[in-house]
BARO-887931 format. One record per residue (C-alpha): z, y, x; residue in three letters. Coordinates in pm, 1 decimal. Example, Ala and Ser with C-alpha at 12.3 -4.5 7.8 and 13.67 -1.06 7.14 Angstrom:
// residues 2
+----------+----------+----------+------+
:       c3 :       c2 :       c1 : rest :
+----------+----------+----------+------+
:    780.0 :   -450.0 :   1230.0 :  Ala :
:    714.0 :   -106.0 :   1367.0 :  Ser :
+----------+----------+----------+------+
//
This chain:
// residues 100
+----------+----------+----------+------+
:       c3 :       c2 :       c1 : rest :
+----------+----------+----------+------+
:   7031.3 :   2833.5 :  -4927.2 :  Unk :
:   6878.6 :   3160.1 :  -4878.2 :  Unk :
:   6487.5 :   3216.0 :  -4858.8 :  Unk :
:   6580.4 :   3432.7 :  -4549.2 :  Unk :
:   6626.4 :   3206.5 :  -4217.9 :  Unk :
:   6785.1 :   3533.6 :  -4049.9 :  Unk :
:   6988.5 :   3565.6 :  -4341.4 :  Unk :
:   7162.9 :   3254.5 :  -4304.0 :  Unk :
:   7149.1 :   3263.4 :  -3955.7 :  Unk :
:   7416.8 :   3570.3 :  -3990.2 :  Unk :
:   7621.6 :   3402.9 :  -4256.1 :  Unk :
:   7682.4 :   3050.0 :  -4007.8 :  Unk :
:   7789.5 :   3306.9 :  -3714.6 :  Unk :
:   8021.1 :   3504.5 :  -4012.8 :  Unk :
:   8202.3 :   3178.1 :  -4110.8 :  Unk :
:   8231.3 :   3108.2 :  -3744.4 :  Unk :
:   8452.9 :   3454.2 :  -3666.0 :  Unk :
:   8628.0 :   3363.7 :  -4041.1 :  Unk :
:   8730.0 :   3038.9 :  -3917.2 :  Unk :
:   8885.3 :   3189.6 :  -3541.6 :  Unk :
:   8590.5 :   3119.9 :  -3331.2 :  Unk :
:   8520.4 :   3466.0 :  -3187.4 :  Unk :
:   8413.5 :   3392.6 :  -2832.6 :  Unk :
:   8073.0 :   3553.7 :  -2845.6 :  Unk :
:   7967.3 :   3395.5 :  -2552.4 :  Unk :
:   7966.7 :   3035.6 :  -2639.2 :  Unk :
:   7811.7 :   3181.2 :  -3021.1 :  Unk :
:   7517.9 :   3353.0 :  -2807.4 :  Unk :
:   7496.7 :   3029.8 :  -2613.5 :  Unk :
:   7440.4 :   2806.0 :  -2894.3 :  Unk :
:   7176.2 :   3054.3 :  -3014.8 :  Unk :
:   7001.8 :   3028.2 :  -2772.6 :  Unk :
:   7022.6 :   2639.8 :  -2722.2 :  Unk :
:   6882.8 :   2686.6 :  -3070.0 :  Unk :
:   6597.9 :   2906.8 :  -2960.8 :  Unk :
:   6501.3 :   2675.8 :  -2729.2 :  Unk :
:   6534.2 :   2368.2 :  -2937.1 :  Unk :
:   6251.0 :   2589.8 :  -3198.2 :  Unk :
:   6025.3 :   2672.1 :  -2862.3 :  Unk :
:   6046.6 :   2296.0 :  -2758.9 :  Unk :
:   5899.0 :   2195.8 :  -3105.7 :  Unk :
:   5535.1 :   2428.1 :  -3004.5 :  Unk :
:   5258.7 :   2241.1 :  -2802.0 :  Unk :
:   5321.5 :   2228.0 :  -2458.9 :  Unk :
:   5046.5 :   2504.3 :  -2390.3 :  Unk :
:   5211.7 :   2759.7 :  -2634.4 :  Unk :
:   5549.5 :   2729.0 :  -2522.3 :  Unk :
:   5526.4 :   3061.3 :  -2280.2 :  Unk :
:   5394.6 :   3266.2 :  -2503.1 :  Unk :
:   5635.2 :   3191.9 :  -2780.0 :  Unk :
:   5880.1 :   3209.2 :  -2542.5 :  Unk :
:   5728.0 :   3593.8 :  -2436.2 :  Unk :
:   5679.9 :   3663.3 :  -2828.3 :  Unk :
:   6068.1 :   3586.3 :  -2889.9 :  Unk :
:   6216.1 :   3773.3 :  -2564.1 :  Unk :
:   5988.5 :   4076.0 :  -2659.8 :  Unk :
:   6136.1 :   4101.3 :  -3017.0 :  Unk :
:   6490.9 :   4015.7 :  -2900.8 :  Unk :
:   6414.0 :   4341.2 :  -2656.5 :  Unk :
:   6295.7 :   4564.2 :  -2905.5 :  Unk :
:   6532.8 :   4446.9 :  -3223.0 :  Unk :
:   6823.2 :   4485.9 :  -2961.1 :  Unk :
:   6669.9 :   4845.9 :  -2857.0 :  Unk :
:   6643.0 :   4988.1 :  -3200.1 :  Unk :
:   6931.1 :   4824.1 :  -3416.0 :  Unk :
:   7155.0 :   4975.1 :  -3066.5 :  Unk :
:   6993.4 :   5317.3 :  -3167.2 :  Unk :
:   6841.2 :   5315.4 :  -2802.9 :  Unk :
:   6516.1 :   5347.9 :  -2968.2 :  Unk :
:   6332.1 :   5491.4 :  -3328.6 :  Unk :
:   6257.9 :   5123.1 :  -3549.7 :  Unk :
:   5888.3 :   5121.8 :  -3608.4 :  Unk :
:   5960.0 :   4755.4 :  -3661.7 :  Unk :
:   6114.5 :   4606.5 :  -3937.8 :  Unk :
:   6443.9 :   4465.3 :  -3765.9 :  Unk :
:   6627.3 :   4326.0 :  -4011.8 :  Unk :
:   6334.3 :   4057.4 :  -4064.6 :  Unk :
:   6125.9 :   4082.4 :  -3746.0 :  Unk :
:   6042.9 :   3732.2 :  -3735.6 :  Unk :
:   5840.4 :   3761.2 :  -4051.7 :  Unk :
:   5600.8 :   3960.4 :  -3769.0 :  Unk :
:   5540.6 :   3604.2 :  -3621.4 :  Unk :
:   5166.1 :   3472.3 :  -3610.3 :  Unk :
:   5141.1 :   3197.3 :  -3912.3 :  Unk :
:   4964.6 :   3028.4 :  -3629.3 :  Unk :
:   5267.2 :   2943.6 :  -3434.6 :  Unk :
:   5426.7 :   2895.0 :  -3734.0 :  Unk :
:   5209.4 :   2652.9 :  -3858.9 :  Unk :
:   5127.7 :   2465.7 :  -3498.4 :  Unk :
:   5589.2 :   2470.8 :  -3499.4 :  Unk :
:   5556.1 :   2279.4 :  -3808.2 :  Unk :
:   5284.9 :   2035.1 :  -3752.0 :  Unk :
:   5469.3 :   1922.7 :  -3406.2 :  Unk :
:   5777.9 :   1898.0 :  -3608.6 :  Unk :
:   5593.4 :   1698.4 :  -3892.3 :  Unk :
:   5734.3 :   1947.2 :  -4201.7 :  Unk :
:   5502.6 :   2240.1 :  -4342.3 :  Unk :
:   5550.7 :   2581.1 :  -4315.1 :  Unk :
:   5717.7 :   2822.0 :  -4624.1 :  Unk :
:   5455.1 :   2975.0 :  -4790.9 :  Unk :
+----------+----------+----------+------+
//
């Protein structure tokens, strides 16, 4: 397994088209059933803002990697960008510590 969640992310939805499954509508669906399953796991009182912090870098990833917009971000691995505080609040609810 790669040290790179977005990494392997990409490589489940690869071996998804390999194996036939190309409707990109039920693969963006379960995405985001996953999203929500990872905002679920943050205290109750942190939920919206995660929730804000992930639609705002799903808006600007989307923007630059569709050329829409110049990438002062680092796209490929945005989510590194996310406060070690969620992080770290995400991992005590789901009783497992963050990477280092």
């Amino acid at each position: 397994m790669s040290d790179c969640l977005h990494c392997e992310i990409n490589q489940l939805v690869q071996e998804c088209f390999e194996r036939g499954d190309t409707d990109l509508a039920e693969i963006a669906s379960m995405l985001v059933e996953s999203l929500a399953d990872l905002i679920l796991l943050a205290p109750d009182s942190d939920r919206s803002n995660l929730m804000a912090h992930a639609l705002s870098a799903f808006g600007q990833i989307f923007l630059e990697k569709g050329g829409a917009i110049d990438g002062n971000s680092n796209a490929t691995h945005y989510g590194s960008g996310l406060p070690r505080l969620h992080v770290a609040v995400i991992a005590s609810e789901a009783d497992v510590s963050p990477a280092e």
